[in-house]
Backbone as a chain_set.jsonl record, in Angstrom:
{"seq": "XXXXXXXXXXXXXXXXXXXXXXXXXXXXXXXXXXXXXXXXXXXXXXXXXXXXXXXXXXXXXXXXXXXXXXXXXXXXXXXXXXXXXXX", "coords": {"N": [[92.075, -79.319, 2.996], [95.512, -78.73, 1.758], [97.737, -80.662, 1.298], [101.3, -79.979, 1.284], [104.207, -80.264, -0.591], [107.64, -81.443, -0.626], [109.025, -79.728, -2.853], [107.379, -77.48, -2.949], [107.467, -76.668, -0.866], [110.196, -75.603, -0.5], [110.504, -73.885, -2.612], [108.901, -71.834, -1.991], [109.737, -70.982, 0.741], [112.595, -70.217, -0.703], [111.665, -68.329, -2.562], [109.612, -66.148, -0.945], [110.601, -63.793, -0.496], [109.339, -62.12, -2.3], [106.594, -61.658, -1.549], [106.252, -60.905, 0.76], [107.951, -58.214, 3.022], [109.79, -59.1, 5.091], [111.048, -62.586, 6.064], [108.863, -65.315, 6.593], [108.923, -67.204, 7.025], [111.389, -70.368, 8.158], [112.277, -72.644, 8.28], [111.41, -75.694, 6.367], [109.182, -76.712, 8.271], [108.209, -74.566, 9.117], [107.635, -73.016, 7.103], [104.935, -75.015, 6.178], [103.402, -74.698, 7.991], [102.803, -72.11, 7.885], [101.922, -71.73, 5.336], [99.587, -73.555, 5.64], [97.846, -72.171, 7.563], [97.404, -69.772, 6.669], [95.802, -70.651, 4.227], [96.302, -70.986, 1.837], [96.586, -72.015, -1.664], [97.808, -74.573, -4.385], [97.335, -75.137, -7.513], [96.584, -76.16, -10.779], [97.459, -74.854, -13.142], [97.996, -71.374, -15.036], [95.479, -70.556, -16.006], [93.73, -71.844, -13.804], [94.559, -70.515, -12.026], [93.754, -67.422, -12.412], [90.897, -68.179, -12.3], [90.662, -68.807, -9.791], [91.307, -66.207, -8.444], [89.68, -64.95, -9.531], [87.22, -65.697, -8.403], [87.869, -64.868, -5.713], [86.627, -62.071, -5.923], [89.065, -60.552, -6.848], [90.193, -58.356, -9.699], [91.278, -58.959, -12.198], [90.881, -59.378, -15.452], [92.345, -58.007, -16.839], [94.303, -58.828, -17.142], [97.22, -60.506, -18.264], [98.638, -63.781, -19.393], [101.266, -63.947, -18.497], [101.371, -61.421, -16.889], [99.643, -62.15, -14.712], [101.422, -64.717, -13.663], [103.392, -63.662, -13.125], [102.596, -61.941, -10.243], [102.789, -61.171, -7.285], [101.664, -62.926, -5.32], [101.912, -65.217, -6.806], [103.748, -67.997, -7.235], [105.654, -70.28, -9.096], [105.893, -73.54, -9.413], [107.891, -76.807, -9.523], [107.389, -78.743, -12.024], [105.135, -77.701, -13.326], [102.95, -76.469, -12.031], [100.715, -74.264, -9.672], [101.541, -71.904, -7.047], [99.313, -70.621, -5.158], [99.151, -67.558, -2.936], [97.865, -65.859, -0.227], [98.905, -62.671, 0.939]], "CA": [[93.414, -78.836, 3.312], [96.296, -79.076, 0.903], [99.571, -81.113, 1.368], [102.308, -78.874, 0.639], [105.029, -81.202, -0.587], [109.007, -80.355, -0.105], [109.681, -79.148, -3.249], [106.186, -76.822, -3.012], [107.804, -75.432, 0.396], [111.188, -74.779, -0.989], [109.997, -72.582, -3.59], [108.241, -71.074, -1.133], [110.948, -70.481, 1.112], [113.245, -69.705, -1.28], [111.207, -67.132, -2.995], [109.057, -65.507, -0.198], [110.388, -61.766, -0.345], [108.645, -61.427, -3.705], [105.177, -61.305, -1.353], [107.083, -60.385, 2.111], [109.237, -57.829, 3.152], [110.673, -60.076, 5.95], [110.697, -63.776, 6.47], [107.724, -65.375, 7.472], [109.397, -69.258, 7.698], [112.683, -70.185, 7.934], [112.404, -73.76, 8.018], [110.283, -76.353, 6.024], [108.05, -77.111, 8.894], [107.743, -73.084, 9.34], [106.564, -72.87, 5.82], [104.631, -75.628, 6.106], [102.483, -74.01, 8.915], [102.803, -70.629, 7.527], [101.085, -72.093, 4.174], [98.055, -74.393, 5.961], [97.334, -71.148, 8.206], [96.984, -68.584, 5.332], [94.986, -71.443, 2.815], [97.331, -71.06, 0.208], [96.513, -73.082, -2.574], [97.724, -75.369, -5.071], [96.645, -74.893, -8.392], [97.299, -77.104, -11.92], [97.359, -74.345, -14.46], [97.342, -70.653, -14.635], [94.021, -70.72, -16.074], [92.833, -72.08, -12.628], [94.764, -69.243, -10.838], [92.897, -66.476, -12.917], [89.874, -68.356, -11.691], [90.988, -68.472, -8.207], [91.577, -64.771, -8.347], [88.482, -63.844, -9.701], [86.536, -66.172, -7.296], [88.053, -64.032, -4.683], [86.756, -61.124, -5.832], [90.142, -59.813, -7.777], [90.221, -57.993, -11.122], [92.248, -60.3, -13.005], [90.441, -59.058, -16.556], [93.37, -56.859, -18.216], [95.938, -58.765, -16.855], [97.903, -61.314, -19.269], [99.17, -64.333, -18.801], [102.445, -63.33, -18.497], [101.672, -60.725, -15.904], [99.523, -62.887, -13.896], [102.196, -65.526, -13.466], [104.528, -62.565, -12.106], [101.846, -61.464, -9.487], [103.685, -61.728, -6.024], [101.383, -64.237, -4.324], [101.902, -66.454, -7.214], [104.888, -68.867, -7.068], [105.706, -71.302, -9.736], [106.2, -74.781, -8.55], [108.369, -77.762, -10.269], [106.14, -79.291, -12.858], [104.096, -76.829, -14.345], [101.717, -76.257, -10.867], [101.056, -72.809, -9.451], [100.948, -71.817, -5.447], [98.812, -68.948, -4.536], [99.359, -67.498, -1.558], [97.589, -64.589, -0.51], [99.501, -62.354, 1.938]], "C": [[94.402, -79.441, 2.312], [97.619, -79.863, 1.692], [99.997, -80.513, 0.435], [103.697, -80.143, 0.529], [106.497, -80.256, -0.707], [109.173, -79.482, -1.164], [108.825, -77.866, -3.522], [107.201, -75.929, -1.925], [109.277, -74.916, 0.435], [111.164, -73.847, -1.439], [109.683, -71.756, -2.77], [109.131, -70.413, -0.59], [111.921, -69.559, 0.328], [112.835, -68.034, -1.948], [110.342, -65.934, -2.14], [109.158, -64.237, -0.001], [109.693, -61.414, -1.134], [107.114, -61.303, -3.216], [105.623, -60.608, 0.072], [107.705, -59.671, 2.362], [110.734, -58.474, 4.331], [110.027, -61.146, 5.594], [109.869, -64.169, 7.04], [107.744, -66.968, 7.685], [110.901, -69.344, 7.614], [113.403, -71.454, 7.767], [111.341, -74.592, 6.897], [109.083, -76.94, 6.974], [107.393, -75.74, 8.832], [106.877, -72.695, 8.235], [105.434, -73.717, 5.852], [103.021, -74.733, 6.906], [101.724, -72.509, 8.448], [101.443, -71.218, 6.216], [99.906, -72.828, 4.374], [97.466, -72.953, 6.787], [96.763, -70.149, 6.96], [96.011, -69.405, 4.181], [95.734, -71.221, 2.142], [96.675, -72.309, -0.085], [97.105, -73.596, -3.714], [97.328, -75.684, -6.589], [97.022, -75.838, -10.061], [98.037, -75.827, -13.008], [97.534, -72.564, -14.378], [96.197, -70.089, -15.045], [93.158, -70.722, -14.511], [93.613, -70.673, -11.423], [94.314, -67.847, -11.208], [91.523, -67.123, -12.115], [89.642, -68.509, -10.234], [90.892, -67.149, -7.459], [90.122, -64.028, -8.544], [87.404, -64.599, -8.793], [86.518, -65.935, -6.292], [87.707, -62.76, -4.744], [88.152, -60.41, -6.539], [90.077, -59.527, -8.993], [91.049, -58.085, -11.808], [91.783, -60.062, -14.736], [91.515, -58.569, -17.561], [94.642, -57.528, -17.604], [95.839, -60.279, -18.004], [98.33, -62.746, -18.443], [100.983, -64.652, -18.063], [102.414, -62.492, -16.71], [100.607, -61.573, -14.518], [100.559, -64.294, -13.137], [103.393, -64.799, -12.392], [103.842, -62.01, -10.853], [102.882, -62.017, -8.43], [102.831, -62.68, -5.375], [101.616, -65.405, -5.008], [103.438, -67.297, -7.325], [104.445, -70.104, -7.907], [106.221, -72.625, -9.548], [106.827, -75.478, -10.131], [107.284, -78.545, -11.127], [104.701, -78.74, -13.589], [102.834, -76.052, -13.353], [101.899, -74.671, -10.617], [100.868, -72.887, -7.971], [100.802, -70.392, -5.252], [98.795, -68.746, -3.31], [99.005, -65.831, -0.819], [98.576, -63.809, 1.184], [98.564, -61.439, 3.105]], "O": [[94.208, -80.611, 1.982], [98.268, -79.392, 2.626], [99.598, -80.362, -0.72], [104.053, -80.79, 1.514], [106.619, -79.036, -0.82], [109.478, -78.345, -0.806], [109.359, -77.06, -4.285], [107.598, -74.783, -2.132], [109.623, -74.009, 1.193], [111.68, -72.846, -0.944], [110.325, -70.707, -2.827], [109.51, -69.355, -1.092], [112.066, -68.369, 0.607], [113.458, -66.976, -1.852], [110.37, -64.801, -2.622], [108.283, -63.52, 0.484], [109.199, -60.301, -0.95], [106.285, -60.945, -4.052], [105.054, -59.537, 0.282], [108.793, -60.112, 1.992], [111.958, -58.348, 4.344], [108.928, -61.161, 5.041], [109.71, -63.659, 8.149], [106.948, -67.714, 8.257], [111.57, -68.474, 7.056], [114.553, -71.604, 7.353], [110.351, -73.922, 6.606], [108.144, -77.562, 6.478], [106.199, -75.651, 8.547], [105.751, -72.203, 8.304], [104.515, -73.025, 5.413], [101.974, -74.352, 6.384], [100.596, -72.04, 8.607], [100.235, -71.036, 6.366], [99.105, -72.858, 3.44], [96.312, -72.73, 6.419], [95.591, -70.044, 6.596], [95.506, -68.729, 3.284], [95.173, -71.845, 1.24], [96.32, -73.247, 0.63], [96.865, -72.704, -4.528], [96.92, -76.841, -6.695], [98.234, -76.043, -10.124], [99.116, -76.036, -13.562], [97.044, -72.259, -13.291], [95.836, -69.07, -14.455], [92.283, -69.939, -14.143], [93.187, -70.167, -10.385], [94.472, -67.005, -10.324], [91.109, -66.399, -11.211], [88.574, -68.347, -9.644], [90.542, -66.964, -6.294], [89.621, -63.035, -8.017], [86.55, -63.798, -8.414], [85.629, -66.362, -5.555], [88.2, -62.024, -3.889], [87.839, -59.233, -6.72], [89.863, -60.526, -9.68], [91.696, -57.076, -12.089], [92.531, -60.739, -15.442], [91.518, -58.717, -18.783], [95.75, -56.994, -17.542], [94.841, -60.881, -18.401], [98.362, -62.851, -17.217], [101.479, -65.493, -17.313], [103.084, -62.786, -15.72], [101.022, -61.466, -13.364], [100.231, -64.719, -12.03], [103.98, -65.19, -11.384], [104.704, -61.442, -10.182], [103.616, -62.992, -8.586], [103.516, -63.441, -4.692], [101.622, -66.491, -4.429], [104.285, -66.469, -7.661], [103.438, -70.789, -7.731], [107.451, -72.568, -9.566], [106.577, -75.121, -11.282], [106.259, -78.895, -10.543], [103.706, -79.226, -14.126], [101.996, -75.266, -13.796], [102.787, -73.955, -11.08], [100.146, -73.778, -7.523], [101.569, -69.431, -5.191], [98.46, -69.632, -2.523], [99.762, -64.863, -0.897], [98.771, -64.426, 2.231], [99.082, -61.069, 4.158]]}, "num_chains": 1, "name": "protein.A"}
């Protein structure tokens, strides 16, 4: 299980329509929950979130890094990290 740290569940928060059409937290505990329920993960690089993707089964082949970074489950965290989050 991942610890989701605050500034992980801000982002989150903050950005969440870009995978949501409504709200699905509204606080940092809400996210918090929302993000250990669904597995979201955590990722260093987006190298490792292409390999995340295709370890799920996703066809991640023709996409760029560019357009993988824009994918809506992915959310770019403070420090270079990635949080996938599948909806």
């Amino acid at each position: 299980m991942y610890e989701y740290d605050e500034d992980c569940l801000k982002v989150f928060l903050k950005n969440q329509s870009q995978l949501f059409d409504e709200p699905v937290a509204e606080t940092l505990e809400e996210a918090e929950a929302f993000l250990e329920d669904c597995m979201a993960v955590i990722v260093d690089s987006l190298q490792e979130v292409r390999e995340y993707f295709e370890e799920n089964g996703a066809d991640v082949d023709g996409m760029s890094d560019e357009e993988l970074e824009e994918a809506s489950e992915v959310f770019a965290l403070p420090g270079g990290q990635y949080l996938v989050v599948e909806g």
